[in-house]
Steps between C-alpha positions, in 0.01 A plus 500: 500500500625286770285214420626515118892455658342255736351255241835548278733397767240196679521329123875423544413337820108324474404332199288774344574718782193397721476173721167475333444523154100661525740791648645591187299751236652711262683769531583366834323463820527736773672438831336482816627736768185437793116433515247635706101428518420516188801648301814414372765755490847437221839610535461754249240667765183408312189431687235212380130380642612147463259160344775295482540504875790234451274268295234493788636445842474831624147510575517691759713769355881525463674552899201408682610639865367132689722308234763703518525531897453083530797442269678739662436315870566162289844581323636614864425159620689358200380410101515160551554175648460155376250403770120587524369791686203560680397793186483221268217333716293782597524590124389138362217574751387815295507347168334220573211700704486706209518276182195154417723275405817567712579221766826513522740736365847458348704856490761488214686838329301587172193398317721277271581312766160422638384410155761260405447344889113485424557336161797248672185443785237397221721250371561380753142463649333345166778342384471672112718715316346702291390883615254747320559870506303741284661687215648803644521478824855525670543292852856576520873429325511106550508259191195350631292848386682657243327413196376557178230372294650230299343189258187367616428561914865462557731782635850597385726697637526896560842513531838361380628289799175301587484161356177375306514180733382738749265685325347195347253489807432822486112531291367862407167560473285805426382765824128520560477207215214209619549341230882480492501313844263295497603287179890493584352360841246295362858339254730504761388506899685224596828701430406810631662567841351876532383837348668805622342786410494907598138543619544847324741494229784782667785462249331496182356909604204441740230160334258428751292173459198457358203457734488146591840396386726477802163252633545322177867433543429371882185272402719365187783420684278367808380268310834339321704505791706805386688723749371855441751759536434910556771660431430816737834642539337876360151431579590380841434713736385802257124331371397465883665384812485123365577609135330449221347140638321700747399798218368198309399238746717239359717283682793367320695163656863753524568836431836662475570869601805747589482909390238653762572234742884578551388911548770578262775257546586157379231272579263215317255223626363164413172431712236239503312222648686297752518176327686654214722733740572239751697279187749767529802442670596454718151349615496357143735388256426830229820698525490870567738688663683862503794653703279826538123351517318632776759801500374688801569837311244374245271376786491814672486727211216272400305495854525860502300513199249208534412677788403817353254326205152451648164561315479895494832481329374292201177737500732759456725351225218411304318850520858609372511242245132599411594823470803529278330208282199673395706849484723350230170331333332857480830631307483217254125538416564889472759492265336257329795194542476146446745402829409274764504563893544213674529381909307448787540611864865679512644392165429609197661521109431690147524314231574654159225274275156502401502130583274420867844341681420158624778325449892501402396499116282784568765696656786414213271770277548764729741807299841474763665773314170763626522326804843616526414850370257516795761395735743782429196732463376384868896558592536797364173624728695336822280163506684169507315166353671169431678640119372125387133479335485154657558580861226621807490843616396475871377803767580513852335621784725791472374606199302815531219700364769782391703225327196310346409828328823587376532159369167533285601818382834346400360216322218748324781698352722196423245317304381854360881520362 
């Protein structure tokens, strides 16, 4: 097998052999040869309906023909330039038409990027240090964010290399948790620059809030002058046209974004009201900058999409969503398992517990190694999911009757084995 030879030789040359360590499963990952719609296709000439969909930015389906043909017309014209371009104004103009609390817009290169700007930005604006992010939640590779639950409300770090100094400002709370936030506010407000949180929990498998919540967190931190910060780089664009603020009419102060808004490519955001934006330099004194922000490949890979997404194409992601969601729920109930589907709209996850998942504690009981077993199962019956039990699956608009069905069939035999 090609992709066996593949993965032996790629580990003398990447660190694992993947530039990405959610990449790497056992045996060995396959290798990607092309994608199209809604499949994925390896060099070993194996054929998958494909949920990972890149880890969500593919909404519209893998080689969308209007993405495809603008960065083709872009790349003639040159990959980039080191000066602004017209693209990167007409395609501020669409995210801020389309997203509440987008003013202004910042374009950076990933979603760790935007976060770490947005958390720089809060500082800066209240003049605190300290940050709140909810246990489990992932907003990117910077030592700002990864954290672990340590002593007391205080984070340490994830990883050898990050220093506790920085982590020290770092608090971890509980998801969906009242309680939890309002007594480390009511102790220590005047510290608290911001809380960042994932309006539905996208790295931990597929959390949404409680009802109520996300209008908690905005009338909480309202009222102690705390910058509230959506992290919408998967929701963005996926929930509704103005993410998941619009799907649950809550307006956060800045929200950070990148996958579905680069249509495939490099690409992340930090938006917001304009009296945080406008303390950015180089109309403020916040530094951000990037040799490739605003790279007009990005931009017009990302216009070409925005374009497409308009309120019949939620209707129809959700019916899809729908769909697959209650499919999977009838094969549970008849062979009598004690799983959990979870999602809204086009994401979704199954969790191997009997535990209601509401949070990252709830999740920690699910069985990985039949979550695994399911994967290769699923694999085996040429359907491709994230292998991790604590990662989204997402559908695309090119996902089909024909492949919903022989996805429910492959999941009713995989849980059946």
């Amino acid at each position: 097998m090609r992709s066996q030879d593949l993965f032996k030789e790629s580990k003398k040359y990447l660190p694992g052999g993947v530039d990405s360590p959610v990449r790497a499963y056992e045996p060995y990952p396959f290798f990607a040869e092309r994608a199209n719609g809604s499949h994925i296709y390896d060099v070993d000439g194996r054929d998958y309906v494909d949920y990972c969909l890149a880890y969500g930015p593919m909404v519209l389906g893998h080689a969308n023909p209007k993405v495809t043909e603008a960065v083709k017309e872009q790349i003639e014209l040159g990959s980039a330039y080191g000066v602004p371009t017209e693209k990167e104004i007409e395609l501020a103009k669409l995210v801020i038409k389309k997203v509440p609390c987008a003013d202004m817009v910042r374009f950076v290169n990933s979603g760790t990027e935007a976060t770490m700007s947005a958390i720089r930005l809060a500082r800066a604006y209240t003049g605190r240090k300290k940050i709140v992010k909810f246990e489990g939640s992932y907003h990117g590779a910077h030592d700002y964010v990864l954290v672990k639950s340590g002593s007391g409300a205080m984070g340490l770090p994830d990883s050898p290399g990050v220093p506790e100094e920085t982590t020290k400002n770092t608090i971890l709370i509980p998801f969906n948790d009242y309680d939890a936030v309002t007594q480390l506010i009511n102790n220590q407000k005047e510290d608290i620059a911001a809380i960042i949180v994932e309006p539905v929990m996208g790295n931990i498998g597929c959390i949404p809030p409680k009802e109520g919540y996300l209008n908690f967190l905005r009338e909480i931190t309202n009222d102690n002058n705390i910058v509230l910060i959506f992290d919408e780089v998967i929701t963005g664009f996926r929930l509704a046209e103005g993410g998941a603020q619009e799907y649950y009419g809550v307006t956060p102060d800045l929200v950070t974004m990148g996958k579905i808004l680069g249509g495939g490519f490099p690409m992340g955001s930090l938006a917001g009201k304009k009296e945080y934006m406008e303390m950015i330099a180089p109309s403020g004194n916040v530094y951000q900058a990037g040799t490739f922000n605003g790279n007009p490949i990005s931009v017009s890979a990302g216009l070409a999409t925005l374009k497409q997404l308009n309120n019949n194409f939620y209707k129809e992601l959700s019916v899809k969503g729908d769909y697959l969601r209650e499919g999977i729920t009838n094969i549970i109930d008849e062979q009598d398992l004690q799983y959990q589907i979870a999602g809204l709209s086009s994401m979704f996850q199954l969790y191997f517990t009997n535990r209601e998942v509401m949070d990252y504690n709830d999740a920690k009981t699910s069985h990985t190694d039949s979550f695994t077993k399911y994967f290769h199962k699923l694999m085996d019956s040429g359907v491709f999911i994230p292998p991790s039990q604590f990662e989204c699956c997402f559908i695309s608009l090119s996902h089909g009757e024909e492949e919903l069905e022989h996805t429910l069939d492959a999941i009713k035999q995989a849980l059946k084995d």
